[in-house]
C-alpha positions in Angstrom: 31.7 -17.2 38.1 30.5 -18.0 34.8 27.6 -17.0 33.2 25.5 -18.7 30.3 23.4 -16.7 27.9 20.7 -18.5 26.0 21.2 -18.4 22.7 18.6 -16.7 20.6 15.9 -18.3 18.5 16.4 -18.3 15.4 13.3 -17.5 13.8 11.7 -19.1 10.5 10.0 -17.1 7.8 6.6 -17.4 6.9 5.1 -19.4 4.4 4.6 -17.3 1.5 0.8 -17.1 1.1 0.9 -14.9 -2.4 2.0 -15.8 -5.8 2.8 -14.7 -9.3 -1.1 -14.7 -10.2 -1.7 -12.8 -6.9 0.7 -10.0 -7.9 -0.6 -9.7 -11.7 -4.0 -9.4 -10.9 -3.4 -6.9 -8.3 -1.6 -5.1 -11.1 -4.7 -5.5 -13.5 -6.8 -4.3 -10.8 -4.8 -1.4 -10.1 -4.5 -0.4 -13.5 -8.3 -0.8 -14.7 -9.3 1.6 -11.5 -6.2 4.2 -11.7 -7.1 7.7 -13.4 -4.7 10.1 -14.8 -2.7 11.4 -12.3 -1.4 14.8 -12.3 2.0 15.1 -13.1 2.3 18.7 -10.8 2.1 16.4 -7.7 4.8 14.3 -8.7 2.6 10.9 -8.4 4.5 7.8 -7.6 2.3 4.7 -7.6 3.8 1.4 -5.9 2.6 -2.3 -5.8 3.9 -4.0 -3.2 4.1 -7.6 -2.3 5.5 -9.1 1.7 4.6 -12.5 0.6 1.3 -12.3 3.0 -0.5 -9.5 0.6 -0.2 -7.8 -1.9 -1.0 -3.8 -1.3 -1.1 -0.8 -3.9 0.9 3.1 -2.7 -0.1 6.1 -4.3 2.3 8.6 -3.0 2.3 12.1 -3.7 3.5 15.8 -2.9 1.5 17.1 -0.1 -0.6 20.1 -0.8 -4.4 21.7 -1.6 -4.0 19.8 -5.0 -3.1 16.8 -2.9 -6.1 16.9 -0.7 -8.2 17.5 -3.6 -6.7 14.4 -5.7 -6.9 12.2 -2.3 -10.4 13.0 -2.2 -11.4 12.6 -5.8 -9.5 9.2 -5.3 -10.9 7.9 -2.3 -15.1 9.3 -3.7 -17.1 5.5 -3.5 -14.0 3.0 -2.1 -14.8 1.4 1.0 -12.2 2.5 3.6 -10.1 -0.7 4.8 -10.8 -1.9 8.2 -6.8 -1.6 8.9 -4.7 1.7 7.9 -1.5 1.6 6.5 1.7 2.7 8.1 1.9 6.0 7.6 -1.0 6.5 4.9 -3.3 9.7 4.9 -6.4 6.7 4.3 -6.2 3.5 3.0 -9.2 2.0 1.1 -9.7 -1.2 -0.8 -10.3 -1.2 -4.4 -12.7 -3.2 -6.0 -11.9 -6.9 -5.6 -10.2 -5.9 -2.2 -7.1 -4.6 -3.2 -5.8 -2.5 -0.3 -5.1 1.1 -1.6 -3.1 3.4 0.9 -2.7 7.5 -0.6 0.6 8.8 1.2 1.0 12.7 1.0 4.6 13.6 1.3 5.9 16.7 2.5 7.4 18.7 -0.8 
């Protein structure tokens, strides 16, 4: 008896909907909004691009300061319709640059 798997299908990316100009002017955007962080939570700030968006991380080391800055940071954004992956909110900054605020564990 013999059997016969069907071979898997191989699956093709997708198109790549964000460019160059996408990417800097989520950096511009990100900058022009970003306040001084404070260096006792160890902030990390990440711009990420998976060719379908572009999205902005703040990560940094959970705590009452940490709840404090995500607050402050979050005061007048409009939260975004979709959360991040394991984000503590996620909000869009002005011109609708997603923002997700990740509090790690120290």
């Amino acid at each position: 008896m013999a059997v016969h798997l069907p071979r898997p299908a191989r699956t093709v990316a997708a198109p790549r909907r964000t460019s160059t100009a996408d990417l800097v002017a989520a950096l511009e955007t990100l900058v022009a909004w970003l306040p001084p962080l404070p260096a006792g939570l160890d902030p990390v700030v990440v711009l990420t691009d998976s060719g379908a968006a572009v999205h902005a991380q703040i990560r940094v080391t959970d705590g009452p300061a940490a709840a404090a800055l995500t607050r402050d940071l979050v005061s007048g954004l409009t939260e975004a319709p979709w959360p991040a992956r394991g984000a503590d909110t996620t909000v869009l900054l002005p011109g609708g640059l997603p923002l997700s605020i990740h509090r790690l564990m120290p």
